[in-house]
Structures are given as structure tokens and as C-alpha cells.
C-alpha positions in Angstrom: 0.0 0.0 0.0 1.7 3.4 -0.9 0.2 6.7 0.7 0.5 9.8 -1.2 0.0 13.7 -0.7 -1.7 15.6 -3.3 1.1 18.5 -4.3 -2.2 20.7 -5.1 -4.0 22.3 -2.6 -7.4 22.9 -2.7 -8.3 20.7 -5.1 -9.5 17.3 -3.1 -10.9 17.3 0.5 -8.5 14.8 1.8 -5.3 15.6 2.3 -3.7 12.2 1.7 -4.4 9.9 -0.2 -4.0 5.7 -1.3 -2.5 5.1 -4.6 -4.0 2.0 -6.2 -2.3 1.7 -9.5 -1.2 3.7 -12.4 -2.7 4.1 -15.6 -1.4 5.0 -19.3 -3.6 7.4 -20.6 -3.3 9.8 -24.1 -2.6 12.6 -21.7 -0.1 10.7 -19.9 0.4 8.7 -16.8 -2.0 9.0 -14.1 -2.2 7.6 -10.5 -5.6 6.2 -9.4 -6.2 7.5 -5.8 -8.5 6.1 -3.1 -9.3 8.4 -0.6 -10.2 8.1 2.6 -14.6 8.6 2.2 -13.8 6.0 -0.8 -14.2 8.3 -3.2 -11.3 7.9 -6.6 -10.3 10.1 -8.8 -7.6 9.9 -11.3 -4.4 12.3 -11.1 -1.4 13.3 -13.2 1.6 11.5 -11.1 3.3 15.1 -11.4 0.8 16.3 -9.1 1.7 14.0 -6.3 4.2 13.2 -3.7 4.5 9.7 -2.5 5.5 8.9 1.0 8.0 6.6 2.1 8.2 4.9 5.5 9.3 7.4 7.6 7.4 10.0 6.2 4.6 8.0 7.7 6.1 7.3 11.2 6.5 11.1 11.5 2.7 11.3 10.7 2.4 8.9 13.9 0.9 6.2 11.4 2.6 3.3 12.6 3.0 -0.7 10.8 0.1 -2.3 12.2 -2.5 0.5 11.2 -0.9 0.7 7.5 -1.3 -3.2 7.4 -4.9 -3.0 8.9 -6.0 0.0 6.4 -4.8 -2.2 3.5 -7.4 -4.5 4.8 
């Protein structure tokens, strides 16, 4: 499961966000984006940032609630 922050502000209500895939598009690549009220939407990957591990820890989101969100 990768977690990502949306590098545009204003634009979604969440401000992270769960990236479930890419996809090739005309326009480019896209990230498909799960966020947290379920809700998707499909974003350019320029527009993101994706968090590593300890990006997350200093978010206070520790192993065992990343592994339980991916369920």
C-alpha cells in the first residue's frame, strides 16, 4: 500500500491519499487515488508526492495501522 499527498491544494478534500495503480492514458500517466470517504479520482503522477516509510512514522501512522488500512 503506498500513501500519497496531493502536491495541489485545494483541489481534493483529503489531504492524503492511497495510490491503487497507475494508468497509461493519451494525456499521460495517471495515479488512481483512493481516498479516505472512498471516493477515486484519477491524477497526473506530477501532481503528487508519494510517502516513504518514515514520512509516515512522523505522521504517527505506525506498521500495524498501515497493514490493517490495507485490509
Amino acid at each position: 500500500m503506498r500513501i500519497c499527498k496531493p502536491k495541489i491544494e485545494g483541489q481534493f478534500k483529503w489531504d492524503y491519499a492511497e495510490v491503487m495503480g497507475l494508468t497509461d492514458t493519451p494525456t499521460g500517466i495517471k495515479a488512481r487515488l483512493r481516498f479516505a470517504d472512498d471516493t477515486r479520482d484519477l491524477v497526473k503522477v506530477q501532481d503528487i508526492k508519494m510517502l516513504q516509510d518514515k514520512d509516515l512514522e512522523k505522521l504517527g501512522v505506525g506498521k500495524l495501522s498501515r497493514k490493517l488500512w490495507g485490509s
